[in-house]
C-alpha positions in Angstrom: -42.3 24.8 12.1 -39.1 23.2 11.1 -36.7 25.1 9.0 -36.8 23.7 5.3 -34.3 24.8 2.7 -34.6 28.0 0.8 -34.4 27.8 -3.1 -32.3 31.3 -3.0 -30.3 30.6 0.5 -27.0 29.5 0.1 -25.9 26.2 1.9 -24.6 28.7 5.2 -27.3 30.5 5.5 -29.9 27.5 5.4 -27.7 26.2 8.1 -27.5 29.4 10.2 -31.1 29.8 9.8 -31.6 26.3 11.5 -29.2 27.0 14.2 -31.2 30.3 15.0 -34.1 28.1 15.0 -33.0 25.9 17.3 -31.7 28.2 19.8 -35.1 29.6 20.1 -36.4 26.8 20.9 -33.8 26.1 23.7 -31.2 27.6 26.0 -27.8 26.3 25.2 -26.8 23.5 27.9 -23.6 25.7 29.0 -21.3 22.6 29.4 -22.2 21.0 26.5 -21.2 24.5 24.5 -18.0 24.9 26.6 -16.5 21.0 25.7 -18.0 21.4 21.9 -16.2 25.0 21.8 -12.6 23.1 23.6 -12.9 20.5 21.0 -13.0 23.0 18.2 -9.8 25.0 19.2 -8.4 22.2 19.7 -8.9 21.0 16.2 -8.1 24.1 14.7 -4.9 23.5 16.2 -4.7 20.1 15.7 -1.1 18.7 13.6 -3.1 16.7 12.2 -5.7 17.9 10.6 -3.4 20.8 9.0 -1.3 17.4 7.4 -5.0 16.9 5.7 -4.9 16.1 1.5 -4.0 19.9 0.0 -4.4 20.8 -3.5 -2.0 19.3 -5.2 -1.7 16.1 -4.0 -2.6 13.0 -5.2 -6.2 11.5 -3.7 -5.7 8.3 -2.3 -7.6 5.5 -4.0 -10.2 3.4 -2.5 -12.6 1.2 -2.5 -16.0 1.4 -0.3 -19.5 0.1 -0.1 -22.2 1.9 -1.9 -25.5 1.1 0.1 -26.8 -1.3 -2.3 -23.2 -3.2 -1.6 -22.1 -2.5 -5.0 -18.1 -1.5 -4.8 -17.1 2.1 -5.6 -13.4 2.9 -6.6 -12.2 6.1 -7.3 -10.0 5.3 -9.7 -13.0 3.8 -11.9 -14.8 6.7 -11.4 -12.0 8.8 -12.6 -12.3 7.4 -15.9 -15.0 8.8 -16.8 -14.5 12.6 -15.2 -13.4 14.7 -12.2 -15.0 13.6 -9.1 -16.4 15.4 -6.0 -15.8 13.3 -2.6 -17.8 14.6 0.5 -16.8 13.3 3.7 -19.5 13.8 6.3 -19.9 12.8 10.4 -23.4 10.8 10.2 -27.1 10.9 9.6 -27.0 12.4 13.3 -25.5 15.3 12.3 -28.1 18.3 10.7 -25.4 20.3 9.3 -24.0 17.2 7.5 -27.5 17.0 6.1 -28.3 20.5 4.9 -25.2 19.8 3.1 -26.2 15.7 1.7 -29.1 17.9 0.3 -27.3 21.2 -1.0 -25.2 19.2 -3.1 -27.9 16.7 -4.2 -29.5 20.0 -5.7 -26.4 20.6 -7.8 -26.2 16.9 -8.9 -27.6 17.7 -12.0 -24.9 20.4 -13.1 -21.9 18.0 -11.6 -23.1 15.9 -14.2 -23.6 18.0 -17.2 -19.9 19.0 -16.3 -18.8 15.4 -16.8 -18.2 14.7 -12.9 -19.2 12.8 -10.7 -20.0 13.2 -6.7 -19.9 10.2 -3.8 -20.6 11.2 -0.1 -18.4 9.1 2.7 -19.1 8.3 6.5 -17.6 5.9 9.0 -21.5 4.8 9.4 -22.3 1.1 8.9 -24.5 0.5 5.5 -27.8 0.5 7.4 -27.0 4.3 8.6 -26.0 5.1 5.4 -28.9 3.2 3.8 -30.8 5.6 6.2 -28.9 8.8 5.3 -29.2 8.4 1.3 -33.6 6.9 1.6 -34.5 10.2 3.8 -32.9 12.5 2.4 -33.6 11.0 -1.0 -29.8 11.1 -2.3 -29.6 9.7 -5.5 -25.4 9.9 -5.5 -23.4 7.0 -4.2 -23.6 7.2 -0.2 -20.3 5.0 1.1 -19.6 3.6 4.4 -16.2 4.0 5.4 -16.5 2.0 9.2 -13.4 2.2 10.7 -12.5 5.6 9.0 -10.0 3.7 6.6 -10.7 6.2 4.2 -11.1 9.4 6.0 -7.5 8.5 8.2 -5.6 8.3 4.6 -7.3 11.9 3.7 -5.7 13.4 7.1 -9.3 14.0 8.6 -9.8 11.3 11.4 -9.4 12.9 15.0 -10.7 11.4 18.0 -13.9 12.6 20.0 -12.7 14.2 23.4 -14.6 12.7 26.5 -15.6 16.1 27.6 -17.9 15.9 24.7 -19.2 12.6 24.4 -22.2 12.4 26.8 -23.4 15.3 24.3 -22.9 13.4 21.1 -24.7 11.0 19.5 -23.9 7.6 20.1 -21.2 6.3 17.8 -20.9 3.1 19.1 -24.9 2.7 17.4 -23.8 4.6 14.0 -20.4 3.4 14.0 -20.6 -0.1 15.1 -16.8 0.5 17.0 -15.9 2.4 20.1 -13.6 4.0 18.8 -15.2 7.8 19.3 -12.9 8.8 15.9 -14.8 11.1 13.5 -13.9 12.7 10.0 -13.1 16.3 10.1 -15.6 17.4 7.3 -14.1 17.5 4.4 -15.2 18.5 0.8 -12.3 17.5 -2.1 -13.0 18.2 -6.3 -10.3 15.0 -7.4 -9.6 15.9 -11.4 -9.0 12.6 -13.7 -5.4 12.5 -12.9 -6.3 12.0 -9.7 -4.5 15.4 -8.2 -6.8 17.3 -6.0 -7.8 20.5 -7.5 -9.9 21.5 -4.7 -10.0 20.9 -1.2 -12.0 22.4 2.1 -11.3 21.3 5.1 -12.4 23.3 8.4 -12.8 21.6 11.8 -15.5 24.1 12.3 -18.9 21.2 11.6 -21.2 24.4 11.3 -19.2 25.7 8.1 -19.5 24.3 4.7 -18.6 24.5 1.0 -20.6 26.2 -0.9 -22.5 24.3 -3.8 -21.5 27.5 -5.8 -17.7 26.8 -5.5 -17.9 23.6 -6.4 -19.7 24.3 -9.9 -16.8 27.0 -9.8 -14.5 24.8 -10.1 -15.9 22.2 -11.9 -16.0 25.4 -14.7 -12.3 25.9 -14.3 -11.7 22.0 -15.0 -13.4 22.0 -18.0 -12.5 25.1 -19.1 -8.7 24.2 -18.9 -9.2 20.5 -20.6 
């Protein structure tokens, strides 16, 4: 029976829970755990991603493709309130879709707190199309192809070939060769446009809570 999300389980342990699930059902391929592990260190070292946006700075603006083709720019949505920008690896990815859900289940109290949340991937629009039908998103899901966006946020590293004949295949969700990912990323941007919040951890398998987000939502309005 496939995992399905707990209405008491925080985002980490819905995702733990499928990872347990999965390992029952399967040995770990020994390789394909030893290049995913190198990649991670390496990541965690990684200049680059430690030059990712910090709190503090100013979010880049942008302008991307919501998957009806409609334009979405930051700075419009800033207008009307803080904004919560999730950047995510693809609809291949499980943990990037506990997560697409987790914070679909908040959309309601982003809202009531004045914000607004988008969710960004390098996939073309049909993946994203894809990613925001099944899993019945109703926040704007953007495709970033090319990882325009991502690359100005400090989260774009390069998939090593030790790992790549275990990864989905990007050229399909991508539509480049490329092999370049987004570090997943989860920013709260306040009206000014300075970043208020900001998690970024190379580890795929850990998230941001919904929790923190409301959190610091809270805080925004509570300071304004």
């Amino acid at each position: 029976m496939a995992v399905q999300p707990q209405i008491d389980a925080t985002l980490q342990e819905q995702i733990d829970a499928f990872r347990a699930e999965r390992a029952s059902k399967a040995p770990a391929n020994p390789e394909a755990t030893a290049a995913r592990e190198k990649m991670l260190e390496q990541l965690i070292q990684s200049e680059a991603i430690k030059s990712s946006l910090q709190v503090g700075a100013q979010a880049p603006d942008f302008l991307l493709p919501n998957v009806d083709g409609t334009i979405v720019s930051l700075s419009t949505l800033l207008q009307s309130g803080p904004v919560v920008v999730t950047f995510y690896r693809g609809d291949w990815c499980p943990f990037c879709n506990f997560t697409l859900r987790a914070y679909e289940s908040i959309l309601p109290q982003i809202q009531a707190a004045g914000a607004s949340l988008i969710a960004i991937s390098p996939q073309t629009p049909d993946y994203s199309i894809l990613t925001a039908q099944s899993k019945e998103l109703t926040y704007p899901v953007l495709s970033d192809v090319g990882n325009t966006v991502a690359r100005r946020y400090g989260l774009v590293f390069t998939v090593p070939e030790a790992v790549r004949p275990y990864s989905a295949n990007l050229l399909q969700y991508n539509g480049d060769e490329s092999w370049e990912l987004p570090v997943t990323g989860t920013f709260v941007i306040g009206r000014s446009g300075e970043v208020t919040l900001a998690s970024v951890n190379p580890n795929y398998m850990l998230r941001l809570e919904p929790a923190a987000i409301l959190a610091e939502l809270d805080r925004l309005q509570a300071v304004h």
